[in-house]
C-alpha positions in Angstrom: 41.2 12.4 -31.6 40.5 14.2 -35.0 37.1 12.6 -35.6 35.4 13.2 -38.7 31.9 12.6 -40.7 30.5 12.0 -43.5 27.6 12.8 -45.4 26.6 12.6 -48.8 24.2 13.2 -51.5 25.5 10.9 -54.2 27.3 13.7 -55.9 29.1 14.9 -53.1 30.2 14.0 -49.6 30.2 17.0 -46.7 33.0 16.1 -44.0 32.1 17.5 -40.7 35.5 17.4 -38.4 33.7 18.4 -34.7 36.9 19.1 -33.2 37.4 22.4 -35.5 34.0 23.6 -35.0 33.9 26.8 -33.2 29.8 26.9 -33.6 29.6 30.4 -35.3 26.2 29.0 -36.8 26.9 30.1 -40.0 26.2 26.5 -41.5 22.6 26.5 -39.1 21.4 30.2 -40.2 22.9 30.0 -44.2 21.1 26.9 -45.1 19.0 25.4 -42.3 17.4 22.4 -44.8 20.8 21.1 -44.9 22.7 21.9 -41.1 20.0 22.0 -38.6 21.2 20.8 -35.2 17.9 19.8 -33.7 17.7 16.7 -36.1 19.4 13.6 -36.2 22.1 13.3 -38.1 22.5 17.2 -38.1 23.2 17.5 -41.9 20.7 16.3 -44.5 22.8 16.6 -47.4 19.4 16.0 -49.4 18.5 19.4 -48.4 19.2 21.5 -50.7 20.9 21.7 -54.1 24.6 20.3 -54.2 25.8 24.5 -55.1 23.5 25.3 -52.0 25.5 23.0 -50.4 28.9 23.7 -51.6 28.9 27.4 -51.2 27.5 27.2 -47.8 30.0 24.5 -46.6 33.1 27.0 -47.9 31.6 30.2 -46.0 32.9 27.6 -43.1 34.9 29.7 -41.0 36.4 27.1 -39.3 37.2 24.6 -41.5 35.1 22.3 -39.9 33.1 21.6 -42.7 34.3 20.6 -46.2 33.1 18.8 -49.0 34.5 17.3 -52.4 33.0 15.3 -54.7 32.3 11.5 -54.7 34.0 10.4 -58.2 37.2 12.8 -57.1 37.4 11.3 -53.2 37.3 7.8 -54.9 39.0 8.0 -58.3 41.6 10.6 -57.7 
């Protein structure tokens, strides 16, 4: 099952596919406002500035993680 989640900010929407994860941490040390696992849901994507967010979601070396934004995702 490719299960996937979403979370957004308004401007964007982060897309968190579990099964691709391979838990590296670099989302949980990089920018800890946003991915922290010990919080429920994991990803605040209120935590940090939408570039924070971007640039820390494509340092993903998984894949895992992606993002794009909300007017693209529903309008193109």
């Amino acid at each position: 099952m490719n299960m996937k989640k979403y979370y957004s900010n308004g401007e964007i929407t982060v897309v968190w596919q579990p099964s691709l994860c391979v838990h590296s941490g670099m989302c949980l040390n990089g920018l800890p406002s946003v991915f922290n696992n010990g919080n429920s849901p994991w990803i605040n994507p209120q935590g940090a500035t939408t570039a924070e967010i971007i640039k820390q979601v494509e340092a993903c070396p998984s894949g895992a993680l992606k993002w794009h934004r909300n007017e693209e995702f529903y309008h193109g």
